[in-house]
C-alpha positions as CSV (number, residue, x, y, z in Angstrom):
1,X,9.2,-10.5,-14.4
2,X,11.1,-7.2,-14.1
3,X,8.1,-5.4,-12.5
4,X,7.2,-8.4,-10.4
5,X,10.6,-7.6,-8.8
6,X,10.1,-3.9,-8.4
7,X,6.9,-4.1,-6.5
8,X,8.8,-6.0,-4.0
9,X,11.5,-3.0,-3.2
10,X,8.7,-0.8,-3.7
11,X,6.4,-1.4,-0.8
12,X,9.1,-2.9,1.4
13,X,10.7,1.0,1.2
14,X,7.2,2.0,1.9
15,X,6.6,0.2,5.4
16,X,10.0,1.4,6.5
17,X,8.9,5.0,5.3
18,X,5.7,4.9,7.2
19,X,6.5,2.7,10.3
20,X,4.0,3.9,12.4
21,X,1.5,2.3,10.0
22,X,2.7,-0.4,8.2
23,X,4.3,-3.2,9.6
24,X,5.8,-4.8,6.8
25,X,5.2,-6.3,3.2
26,X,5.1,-9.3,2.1
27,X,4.3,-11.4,-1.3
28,X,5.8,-12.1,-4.5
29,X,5.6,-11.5,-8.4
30,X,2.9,-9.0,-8.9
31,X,0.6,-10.4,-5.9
32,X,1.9,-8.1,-2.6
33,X,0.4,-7.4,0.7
34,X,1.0,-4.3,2.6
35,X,0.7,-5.2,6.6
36,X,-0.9,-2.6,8.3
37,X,-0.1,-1.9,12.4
38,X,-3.1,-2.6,15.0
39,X,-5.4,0.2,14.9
40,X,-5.5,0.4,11.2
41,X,-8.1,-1.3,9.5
42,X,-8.2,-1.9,5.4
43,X,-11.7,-1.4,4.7
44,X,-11.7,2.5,6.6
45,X,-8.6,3.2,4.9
46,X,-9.2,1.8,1.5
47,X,-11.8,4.8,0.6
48,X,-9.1,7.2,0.8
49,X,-6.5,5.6,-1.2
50,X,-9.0,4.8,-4.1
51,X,-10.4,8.6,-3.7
52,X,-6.5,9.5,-4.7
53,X,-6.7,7.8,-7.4
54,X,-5.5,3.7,-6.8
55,X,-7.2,1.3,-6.4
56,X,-6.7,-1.8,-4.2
57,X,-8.2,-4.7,-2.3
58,X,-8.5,-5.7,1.6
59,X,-6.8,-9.5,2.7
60,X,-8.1,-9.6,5.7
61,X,-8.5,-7.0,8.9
62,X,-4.9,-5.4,8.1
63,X,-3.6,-6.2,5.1
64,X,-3.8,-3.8,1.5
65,X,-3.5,-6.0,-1.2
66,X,-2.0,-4.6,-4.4
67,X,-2.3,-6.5,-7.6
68,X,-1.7,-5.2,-10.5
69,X,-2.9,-6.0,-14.0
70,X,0.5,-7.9,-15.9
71,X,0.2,-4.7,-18.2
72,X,1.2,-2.3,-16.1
73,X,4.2,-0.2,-16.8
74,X,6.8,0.9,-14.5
75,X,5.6,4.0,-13.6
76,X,2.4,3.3,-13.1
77,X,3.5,1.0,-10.5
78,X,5.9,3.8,-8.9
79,X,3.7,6.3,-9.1
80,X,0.5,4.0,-7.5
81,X,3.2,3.4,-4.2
82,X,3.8,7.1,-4.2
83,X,0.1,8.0,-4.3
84,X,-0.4,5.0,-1.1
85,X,2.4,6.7,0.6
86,X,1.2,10.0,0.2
87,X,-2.1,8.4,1.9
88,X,-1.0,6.4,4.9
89,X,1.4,9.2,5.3
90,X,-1.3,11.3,6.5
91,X,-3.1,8.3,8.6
92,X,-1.5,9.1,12.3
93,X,-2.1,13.0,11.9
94,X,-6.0,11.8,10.8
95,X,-5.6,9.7,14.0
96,X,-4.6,11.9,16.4
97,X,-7.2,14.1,15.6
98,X,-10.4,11.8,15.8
């Protein structure tokens, strides 16, 4: 239950770190949805965050979808939002240059 409640702070922190792509997070327990902004798209930027080492599933047009296995420890979830931040972090810059 504990990491259930963790994910939640987790990605919410994450939208409001990376506003210019995310829009918000929603879900609950270990089932959460990352809400991408229009102009994003989950299945083009999917690749990169599994080529960094997560790996994670599209709901949708704009939505990342994390769910973890129930036997995931703490830090593996903290360190899988850091390693999604670190990639939608980098998203506008791609952006502006295409």
């Amino acid at each position: 239950r504990a990491k259930g409640e963790a994910l939640g702070p987790l990605l919410r922190q994450l939208a409001q770190d990376v506003p210019e792509v995310c829009e918000t997070a929603r879900g609950q327990g270990l089932l959460w949805g990352l809400v991408m902004r229009p102009g994003f798209v989950a299945r083009e930027v999917l690749p990169r965050i599994q080529e960094a080492g997560v790996l994670l599933t599209g709901a949708g047009e704009s939505v990342l979808r994390f769910s973890p296995p129930l036997v995931v420890s703490m830090a593996e979830l903290e360190e899988g939002v850091r390693v999604v931040r670190g990639v939608l972090s980098a998203l506008p810059a791609l952006k502006a240059t295409a």
